[in-house]
C-alpha positions as CSV (number, residue, x, y, z in Angstrom):
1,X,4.9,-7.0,33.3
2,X,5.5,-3.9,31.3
3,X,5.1,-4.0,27.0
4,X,8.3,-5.0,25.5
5,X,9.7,-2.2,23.5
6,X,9.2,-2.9,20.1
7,X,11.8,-0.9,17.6
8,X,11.5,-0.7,13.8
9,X,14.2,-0.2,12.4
10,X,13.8,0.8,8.2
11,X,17.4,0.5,6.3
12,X,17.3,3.2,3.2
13,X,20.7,3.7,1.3
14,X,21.0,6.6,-0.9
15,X,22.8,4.7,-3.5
16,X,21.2,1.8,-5.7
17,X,22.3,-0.1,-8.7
18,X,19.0,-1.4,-9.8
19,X,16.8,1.8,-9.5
20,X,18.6,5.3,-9.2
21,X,17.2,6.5,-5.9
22,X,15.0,3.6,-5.7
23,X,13.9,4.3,-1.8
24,X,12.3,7.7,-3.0
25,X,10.8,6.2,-6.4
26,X,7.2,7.3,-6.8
27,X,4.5,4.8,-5.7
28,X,0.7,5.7,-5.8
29,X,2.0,9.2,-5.0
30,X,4.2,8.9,-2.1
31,X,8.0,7.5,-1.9
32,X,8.8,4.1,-1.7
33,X,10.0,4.8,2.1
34,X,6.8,6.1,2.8
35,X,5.0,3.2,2.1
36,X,7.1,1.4,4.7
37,X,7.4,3.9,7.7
38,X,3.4,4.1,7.7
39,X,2.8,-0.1,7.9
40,X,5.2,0.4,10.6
41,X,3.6,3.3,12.9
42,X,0.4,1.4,12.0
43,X,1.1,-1.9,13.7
44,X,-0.1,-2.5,17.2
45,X,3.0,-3.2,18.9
46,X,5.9,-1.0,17.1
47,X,7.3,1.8,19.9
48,X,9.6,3.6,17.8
49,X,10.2,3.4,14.0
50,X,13.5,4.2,12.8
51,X,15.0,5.0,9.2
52,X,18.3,4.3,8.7
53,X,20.5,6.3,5.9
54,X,23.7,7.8,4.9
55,X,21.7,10.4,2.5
56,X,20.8,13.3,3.7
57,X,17.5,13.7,1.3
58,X,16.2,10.3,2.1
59,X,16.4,11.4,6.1
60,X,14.8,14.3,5.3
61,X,12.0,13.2,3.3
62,X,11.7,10.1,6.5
63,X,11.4,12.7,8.9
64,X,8.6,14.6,6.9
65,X,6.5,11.6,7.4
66,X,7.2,11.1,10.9
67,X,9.7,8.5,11.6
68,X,12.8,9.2,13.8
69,X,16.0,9.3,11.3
70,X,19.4,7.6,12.2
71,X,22.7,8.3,9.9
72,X,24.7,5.0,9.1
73,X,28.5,5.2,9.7
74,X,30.7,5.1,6.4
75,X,31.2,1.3,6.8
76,X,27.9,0.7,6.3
77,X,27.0,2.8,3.3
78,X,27.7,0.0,0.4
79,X,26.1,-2.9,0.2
80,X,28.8,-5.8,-0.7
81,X,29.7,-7.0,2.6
82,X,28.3,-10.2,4.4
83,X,25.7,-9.8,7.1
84,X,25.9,-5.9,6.4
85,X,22.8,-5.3,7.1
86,X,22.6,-7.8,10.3
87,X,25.8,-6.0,11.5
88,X,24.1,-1.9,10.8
89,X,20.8,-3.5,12.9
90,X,23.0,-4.1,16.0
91,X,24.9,-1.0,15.4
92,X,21.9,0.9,15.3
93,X,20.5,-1.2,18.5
94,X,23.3,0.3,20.9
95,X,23.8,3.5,19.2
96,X,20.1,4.2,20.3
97,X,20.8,2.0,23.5
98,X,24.1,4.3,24.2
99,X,21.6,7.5,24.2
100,X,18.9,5.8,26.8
101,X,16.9,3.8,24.6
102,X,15.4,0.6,25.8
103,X,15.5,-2.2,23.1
104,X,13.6,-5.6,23.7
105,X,12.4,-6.6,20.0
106,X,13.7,-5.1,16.5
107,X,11.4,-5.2,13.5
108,X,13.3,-5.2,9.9
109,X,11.3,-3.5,7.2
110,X,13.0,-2.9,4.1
111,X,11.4,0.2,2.8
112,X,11.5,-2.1,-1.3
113,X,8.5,-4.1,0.2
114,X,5.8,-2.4,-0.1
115,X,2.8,-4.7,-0.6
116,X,3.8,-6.1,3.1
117,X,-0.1,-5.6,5.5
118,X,0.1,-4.2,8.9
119,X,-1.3,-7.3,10.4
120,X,1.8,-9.1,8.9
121,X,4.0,-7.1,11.5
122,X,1.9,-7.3,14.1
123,X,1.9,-11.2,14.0
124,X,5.5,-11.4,13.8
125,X,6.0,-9.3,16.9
126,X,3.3,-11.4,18.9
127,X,5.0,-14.5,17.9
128,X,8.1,-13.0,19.9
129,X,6.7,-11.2,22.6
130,X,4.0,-14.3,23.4
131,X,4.9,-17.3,22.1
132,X,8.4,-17.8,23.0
133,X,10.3,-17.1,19.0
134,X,13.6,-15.8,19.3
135,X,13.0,-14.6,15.7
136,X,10.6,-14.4,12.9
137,X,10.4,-13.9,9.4
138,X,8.0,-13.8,6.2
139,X,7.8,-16.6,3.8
140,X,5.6,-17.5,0.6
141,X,5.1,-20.6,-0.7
142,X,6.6,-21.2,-3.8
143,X,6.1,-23.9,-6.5
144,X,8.6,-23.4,-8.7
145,X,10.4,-26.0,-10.5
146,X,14.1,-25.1,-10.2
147,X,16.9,-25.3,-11.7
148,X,21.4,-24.5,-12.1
149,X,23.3,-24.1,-14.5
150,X,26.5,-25.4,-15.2
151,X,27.7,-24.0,-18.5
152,X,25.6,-24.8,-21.2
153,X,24.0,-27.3,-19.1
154,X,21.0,-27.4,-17.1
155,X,20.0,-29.3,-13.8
156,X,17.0,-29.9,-11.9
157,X,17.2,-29.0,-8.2
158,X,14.2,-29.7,-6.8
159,X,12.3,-32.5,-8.6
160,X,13.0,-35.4,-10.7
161,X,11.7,-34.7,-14.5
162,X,11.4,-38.8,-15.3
163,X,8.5,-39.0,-12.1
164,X,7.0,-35.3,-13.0
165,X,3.5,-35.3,-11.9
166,X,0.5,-32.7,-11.1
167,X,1.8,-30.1,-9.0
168,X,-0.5,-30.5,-6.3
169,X,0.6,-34.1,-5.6
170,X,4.9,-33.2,-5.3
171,X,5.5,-34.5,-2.3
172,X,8.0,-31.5,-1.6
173,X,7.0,-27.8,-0.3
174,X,9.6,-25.3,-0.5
175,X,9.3,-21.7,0.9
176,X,10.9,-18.4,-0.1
177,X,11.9,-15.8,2.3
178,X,10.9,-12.6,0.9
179,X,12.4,-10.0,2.5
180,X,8.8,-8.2,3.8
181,X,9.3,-8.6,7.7
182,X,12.0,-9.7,10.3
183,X,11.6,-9.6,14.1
184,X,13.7,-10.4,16.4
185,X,15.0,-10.2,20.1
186,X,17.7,-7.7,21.2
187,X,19.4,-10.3,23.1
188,X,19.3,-12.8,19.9
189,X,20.9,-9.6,17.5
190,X,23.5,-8.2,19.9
191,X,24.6,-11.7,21.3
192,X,24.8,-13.2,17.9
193,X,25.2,-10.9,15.2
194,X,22.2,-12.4,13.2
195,X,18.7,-11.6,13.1
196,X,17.3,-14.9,12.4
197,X,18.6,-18.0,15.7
198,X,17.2,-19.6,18.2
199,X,13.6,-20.7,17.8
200,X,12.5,-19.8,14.7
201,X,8.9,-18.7,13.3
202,X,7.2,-17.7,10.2
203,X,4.0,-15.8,8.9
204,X,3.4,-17.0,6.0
205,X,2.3,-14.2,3.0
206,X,0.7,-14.3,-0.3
207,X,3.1,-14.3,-3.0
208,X,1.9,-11.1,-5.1
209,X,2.5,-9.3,-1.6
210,X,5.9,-10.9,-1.4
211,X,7.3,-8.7,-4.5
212,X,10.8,-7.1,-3.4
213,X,11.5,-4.1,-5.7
214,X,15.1,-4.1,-6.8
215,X,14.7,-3.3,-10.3
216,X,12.2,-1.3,-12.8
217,X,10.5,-4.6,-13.8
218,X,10.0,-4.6,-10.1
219,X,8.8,-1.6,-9.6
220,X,6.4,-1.5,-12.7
221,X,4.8,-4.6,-11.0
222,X,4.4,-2.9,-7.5
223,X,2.4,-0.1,-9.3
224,X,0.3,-2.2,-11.6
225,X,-0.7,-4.2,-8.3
226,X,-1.5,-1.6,-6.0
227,X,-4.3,-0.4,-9.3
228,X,-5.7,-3.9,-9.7
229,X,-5.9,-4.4,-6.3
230,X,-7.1,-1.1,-5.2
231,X,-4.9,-0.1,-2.9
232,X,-4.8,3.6,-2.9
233,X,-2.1,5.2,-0.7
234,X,-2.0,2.4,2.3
């Protein structure tokens, strides 16, 4: 049996509300994008990686550190619509499909994740490709206490204050999805529209490597980490 074809596919909008060009921000000397595009020509099993963009710049600068460069129809440049993203993956999956591409797994990396390892992806698509996952996505465990608001009121969600006790003894666990990695089966994305169904798996990842950059404080973060932890340009 031949290797599935594994697709990466690297969604990176020109516009941002958050961060002005946030995809190209500078991050231990190299674009945000960057960052991204080389976790996903590193992993093992990733045939193609793909960046996805309406701006011409972002393309360019993509291309310049060798990933193949796809441009997003108009109905897909903003980012307020539901499953957006879900519905530009399986656009993008039989665009390249309708030009002789063969598509069995699609990897989502959103290019604002930096801190994601290599060995993260490459679990995820092992997970699919061996073990039977119709899709796969990273989590962190998180032990927040949470709360709504309703007004000037406040609310617990997740825990009763009157039986608070040591945090290691909650009898709850509640995990985040983080936005690092997503893969999936072509079959599950085209036939559903979604890129999580079916039989669902995790990889689970530390929390300071879960950090999504959407704004400065985000950003400011990333950078501090990747001094304290040492780590360079990878």
């Amino acid at each position: 049996m031949s290797a599935p074809k594994v697709y990466a596919i690297i969604p990176a909008r020109g516009g941002s509300q958050g961060i002005p060009r946030k995809n190209l921000a500078d991050l231990a000397g190299k674009p945000l994008v960057a960052h991204t595009i080389a976790q996903a020509q590193a992993a093992e099993r990733v045939t193609q990686v793909y960046v996805s963009s309406e701006d011409a710049e972002i393309r360019e600068v993509a291309a310049g550190y060798g990933a193949s460069v796809i441009e997003r129809p108009d109905e897909f440049i903003h980012d307020n619509s539901i499953q957006e993203v879900d519905r530009l993956l399986k656009w993008t999956v039989l665009e390249l499909e309708s030009q002789g591409h063969e598509i069995d797994i699609v990897v989502l990396l959103y290019a604002t994740s930096p801190l994601r390892e290599v060995a993260t992806i490459d679990a995820a698509v092992r997970m699919v490709a061996e073990d039977g996952y119709d899709s796969v996505l990273s989590l962190y465990e998180d032990t927040t206490y949470l709360w709504k608001l309703d007004g000037d009121t406040a609310a617990p969600t997740n825990y009763d204050p009157a039986t608070r006790g040591p945090r290691q003894k909650e009898n709850w666990n509640q995990w985040a999805e983080n936005k690092a990695v997503y893969a999936f089966t072509r079959d599950l994305l085209v036939e559903t529209g979604c890129r999580l169904g079916g039989k669902i798996g995790y990889v689970e990842m530390p929390k300071w490597r879960s950090v999504d950059v959407d704004k400065q404080d985000d950003l400011e973060l990333v950078r501090a980490l990747y001094q304290v932890k040492g780590l360079g340009n990878g």
